[in-house]
C-alpha positions in Angstrom: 3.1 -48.5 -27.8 -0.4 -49.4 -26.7 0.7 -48.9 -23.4 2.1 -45.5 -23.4 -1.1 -44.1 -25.6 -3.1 -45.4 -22.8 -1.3 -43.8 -20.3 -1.6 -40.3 -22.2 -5.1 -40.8 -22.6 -5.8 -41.4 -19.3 -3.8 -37.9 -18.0 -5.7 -36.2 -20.7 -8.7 -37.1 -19.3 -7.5 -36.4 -15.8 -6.7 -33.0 -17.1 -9.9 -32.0 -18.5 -11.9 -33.8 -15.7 -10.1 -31.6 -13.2 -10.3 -28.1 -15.4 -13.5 -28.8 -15.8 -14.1 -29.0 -11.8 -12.3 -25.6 -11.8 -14.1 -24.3 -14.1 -17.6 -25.2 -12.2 -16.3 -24.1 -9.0 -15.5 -20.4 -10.2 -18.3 -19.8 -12.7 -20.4 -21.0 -8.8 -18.7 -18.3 -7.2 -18.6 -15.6 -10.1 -22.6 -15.9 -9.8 -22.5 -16.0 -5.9 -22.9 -12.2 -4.3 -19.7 -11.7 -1.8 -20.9 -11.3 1.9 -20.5 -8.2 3.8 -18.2 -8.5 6.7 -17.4 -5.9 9.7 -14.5 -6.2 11.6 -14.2 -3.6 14.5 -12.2 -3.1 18.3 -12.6 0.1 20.1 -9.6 2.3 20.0 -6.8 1.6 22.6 -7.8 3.2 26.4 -6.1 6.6 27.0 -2.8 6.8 28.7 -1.0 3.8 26.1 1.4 4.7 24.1 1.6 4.6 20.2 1.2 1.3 19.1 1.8 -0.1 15.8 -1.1 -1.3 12.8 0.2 -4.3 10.7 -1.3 -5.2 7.5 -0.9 -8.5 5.7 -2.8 -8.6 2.7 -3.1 -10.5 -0.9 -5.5 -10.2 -4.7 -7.9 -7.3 -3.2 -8.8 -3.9 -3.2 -8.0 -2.2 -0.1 -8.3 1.0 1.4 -7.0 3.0 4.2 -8.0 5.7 5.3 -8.6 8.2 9.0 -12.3 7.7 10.7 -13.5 9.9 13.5 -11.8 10.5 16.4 -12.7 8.9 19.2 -14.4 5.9 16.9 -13.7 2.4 16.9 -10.7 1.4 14.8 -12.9 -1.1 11.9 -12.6 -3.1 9.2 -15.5 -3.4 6.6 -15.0 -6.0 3.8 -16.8 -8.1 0.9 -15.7 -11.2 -0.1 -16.5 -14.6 -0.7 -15.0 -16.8 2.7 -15.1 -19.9 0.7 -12.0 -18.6 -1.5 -10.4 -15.8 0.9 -10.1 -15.5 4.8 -9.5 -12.4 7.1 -8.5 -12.2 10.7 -7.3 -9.7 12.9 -5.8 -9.8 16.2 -5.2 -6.8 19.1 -3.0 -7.4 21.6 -1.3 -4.9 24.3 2.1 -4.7 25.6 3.9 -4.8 28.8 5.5 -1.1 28.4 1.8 0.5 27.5 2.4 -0.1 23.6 -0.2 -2.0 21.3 -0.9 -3.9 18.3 -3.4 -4.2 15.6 -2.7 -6.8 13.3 -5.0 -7.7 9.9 -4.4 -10.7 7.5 -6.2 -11.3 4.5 -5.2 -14.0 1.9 -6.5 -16.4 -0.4 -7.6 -19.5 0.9 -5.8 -21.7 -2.0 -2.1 -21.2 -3.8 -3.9 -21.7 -7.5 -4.5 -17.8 -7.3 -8.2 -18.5 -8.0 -8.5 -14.9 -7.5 -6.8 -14.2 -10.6 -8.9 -16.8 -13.0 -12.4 -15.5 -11.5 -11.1 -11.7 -12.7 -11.2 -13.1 -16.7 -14.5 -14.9 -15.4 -16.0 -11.8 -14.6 -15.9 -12.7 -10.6 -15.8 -9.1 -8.9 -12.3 -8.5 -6.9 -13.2 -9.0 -3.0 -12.9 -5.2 -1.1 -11.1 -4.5 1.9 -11.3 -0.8 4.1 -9.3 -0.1 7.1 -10.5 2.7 9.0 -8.3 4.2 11.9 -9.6 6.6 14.3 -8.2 10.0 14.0 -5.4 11.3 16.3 -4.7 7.8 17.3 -0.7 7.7 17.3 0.6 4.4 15.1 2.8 3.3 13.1 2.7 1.6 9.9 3.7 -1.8 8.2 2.0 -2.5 5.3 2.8 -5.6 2.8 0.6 -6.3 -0.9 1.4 -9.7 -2.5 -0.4 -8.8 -4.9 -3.9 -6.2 -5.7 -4.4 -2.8 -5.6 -3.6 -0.2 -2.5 -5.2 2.7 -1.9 -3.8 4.9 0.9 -4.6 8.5 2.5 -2.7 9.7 5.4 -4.8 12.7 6.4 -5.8 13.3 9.3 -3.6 10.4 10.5 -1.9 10.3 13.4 0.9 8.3 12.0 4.9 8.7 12.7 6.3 6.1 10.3 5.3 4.1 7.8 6.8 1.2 5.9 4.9 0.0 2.8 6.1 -3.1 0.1 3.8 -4.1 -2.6 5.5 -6.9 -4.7 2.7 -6.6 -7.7 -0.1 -4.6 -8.5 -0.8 -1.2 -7.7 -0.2 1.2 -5.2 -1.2 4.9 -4.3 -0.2 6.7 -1.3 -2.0 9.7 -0.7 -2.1 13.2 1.4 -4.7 15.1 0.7 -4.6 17.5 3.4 -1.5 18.9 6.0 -1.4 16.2 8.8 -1.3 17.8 12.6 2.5 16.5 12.8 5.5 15.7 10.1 6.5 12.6 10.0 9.4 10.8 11.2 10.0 8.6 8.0 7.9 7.1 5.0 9.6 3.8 3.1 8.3 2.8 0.5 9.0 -0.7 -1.9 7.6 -1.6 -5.0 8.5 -4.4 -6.7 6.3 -4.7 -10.3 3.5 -2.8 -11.3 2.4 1.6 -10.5 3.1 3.2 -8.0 1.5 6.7 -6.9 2.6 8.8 -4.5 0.5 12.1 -4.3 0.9 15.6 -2.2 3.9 13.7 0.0 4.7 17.9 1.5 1.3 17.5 3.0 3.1 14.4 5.7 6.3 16.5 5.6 8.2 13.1 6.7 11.9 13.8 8.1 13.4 10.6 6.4 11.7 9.7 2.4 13.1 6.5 0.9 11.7 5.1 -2.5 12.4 2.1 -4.3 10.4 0.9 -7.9 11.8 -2.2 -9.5 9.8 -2.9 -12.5 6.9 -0.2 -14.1 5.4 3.2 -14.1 6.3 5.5 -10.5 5.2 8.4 -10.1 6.2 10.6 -6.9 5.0 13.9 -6.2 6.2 16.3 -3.3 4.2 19.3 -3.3 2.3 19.9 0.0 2.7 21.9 3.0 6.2 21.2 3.9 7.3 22.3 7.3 10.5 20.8 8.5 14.3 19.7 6.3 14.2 16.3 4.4 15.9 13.6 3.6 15.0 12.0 0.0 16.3 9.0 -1.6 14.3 8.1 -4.6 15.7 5.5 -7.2 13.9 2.8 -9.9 15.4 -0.3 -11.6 13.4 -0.3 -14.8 10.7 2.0 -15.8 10.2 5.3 -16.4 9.3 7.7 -13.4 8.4 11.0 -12.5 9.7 13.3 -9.5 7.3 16.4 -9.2 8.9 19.2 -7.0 7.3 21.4 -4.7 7.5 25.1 -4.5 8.5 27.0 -1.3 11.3 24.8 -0.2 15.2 24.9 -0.6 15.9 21.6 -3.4 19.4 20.5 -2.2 20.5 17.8 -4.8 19.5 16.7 -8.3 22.3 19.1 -10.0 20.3 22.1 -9.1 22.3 24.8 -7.8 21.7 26.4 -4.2 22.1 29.8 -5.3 19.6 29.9 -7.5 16.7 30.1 -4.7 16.4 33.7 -3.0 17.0 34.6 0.1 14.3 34.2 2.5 13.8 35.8 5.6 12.7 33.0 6.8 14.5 29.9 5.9 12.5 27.3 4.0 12.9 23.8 4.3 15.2 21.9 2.7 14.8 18.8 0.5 18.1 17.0 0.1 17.1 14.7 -2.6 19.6 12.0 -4.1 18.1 10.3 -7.4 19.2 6.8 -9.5 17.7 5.1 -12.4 19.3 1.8 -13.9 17.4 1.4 -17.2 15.2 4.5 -17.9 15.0 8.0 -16.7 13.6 10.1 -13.9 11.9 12.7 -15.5 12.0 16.1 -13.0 9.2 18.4 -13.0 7.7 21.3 -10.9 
């Protein structure tokens, strides 16, 4: 009996000697400012053709958004590099394509990040800024944080976005030169926002919510037909429709939009919720 009290003595003190380390090691870094860090590679030479950005990220606030034409494609950060690291990588291909990848992670699994947040410990800020009229594509992936995205004045064809938890906003906020070819977009738990979607006008729209609050809007500038496959698991969602277009789908019938001399486009929107309800507004 002696024996086994000893033993559970001994891991209690292990425990509290090692939560107390923890505890040291954040409250050092909650009080430590987080560095400043610029990341930047001029934009591809003139004559390749459109490449591809890829963005691996984890437990930060990041931001994308178009820069200057002509400007370097950069990343400017702050974060502490003894808990998180962040690398990128250009590379060029053989057929006159490129690459731009970015990672940025925490350093350890404990999710530290998420234990410095009830500490106090600011959340470590990530921009991407992509030159204008620089043709890409997209492939974005959030384990976990919060999203930000603005697509104008983008030169972007297709984009392809997962966030498995957290939050995540897509916006337009002005007409982009050219429709897209196709936006895909995964959420897993957590918000999602997407705002002013007719300002991209992409040819092929495919959402997918899991778990919490969605919330897609498709007013905007559209200017070509559309395909539009929305549907969440559980949650309650929103579908905001635009005006000036032709709505194929959703019950509504054709005949109840006028004749234009000009046709308008048309959305062809399919819709599915498992537990909750898609609430449709205009």
């Amino acid at each position: 009996m002696n024996k086994r009290w000893n033993l559970k003595a001994l891991s209690a003190c292990v425990s509290i000697i090692v939560l107390a380390v923890c505890v040291l090691f954040l409250v050092q870094h909650v009080t430590e400012k987080p560095e400043a860090h610029l990341l930047s590679h001029d934009g591809p030479p003139a004559g390749l053709q459109r490449g591809k950005v890829l963005l691996s990220l984890s437990s930060s606030m990041v931001t994308l958004r178009a820069g200057p034409p002509g400007e370097a494609l950069r990343v400017e950060s702050s974060f502490d590099p003894d808990v998180y690291t962040l690398g990128h990588r250009y590379e060029e291909g053989d057929n006159g394509d490129w690459t731009y990848y970015l990672d940025f992670h925490e350093r350890s699994l404990l999710h530290v990040s998420v234990i410095g947040v009830w500490l106090g410990m600011k959340s470590p800020e990530v921009t991407v800024v992509i030159p204008g009229h620089l043709p890409f594509d997209l492939e974005a992936t959030m384990k976990g944080g919060y999203l930000v995205m603005d697509f104008a004045n983008l030169a972007l064809s297709t984009a392809d976005v997962e966030l498995d938890r957290g939050v995540l906003q897509i916006l337009v906020s002005d007409p982009m030169d050219a429709p897209m070819e196709r936006l895909s977009v995964r959420s897993k738990t957590g918000t999602m926002r997407l705002g002013s979607i007719g300002n991209a006008s992409p040819g092929r729209l495919d959402v997918q919510h899991r778990f919490g609050a969605a919330r897609v809007d498709l007013q905007g500038q559209w200017r070509t037909d559309a395909d539009i496959d929305f549907r969440v698991a559980i949650g309650n969602a929103e579908l905001r429709l635009p005006g000036d277009v032709t709505i194929d789908g959703l019950g509504l019938p054709r005949d109840i939009f006028p004749e234009q001399e000009i046709p308008l486009p048309t959305l062809r929107i399919g819709s599915r919720s498992s537990i909750g309800k898609i609430r449709v507004t205009y």
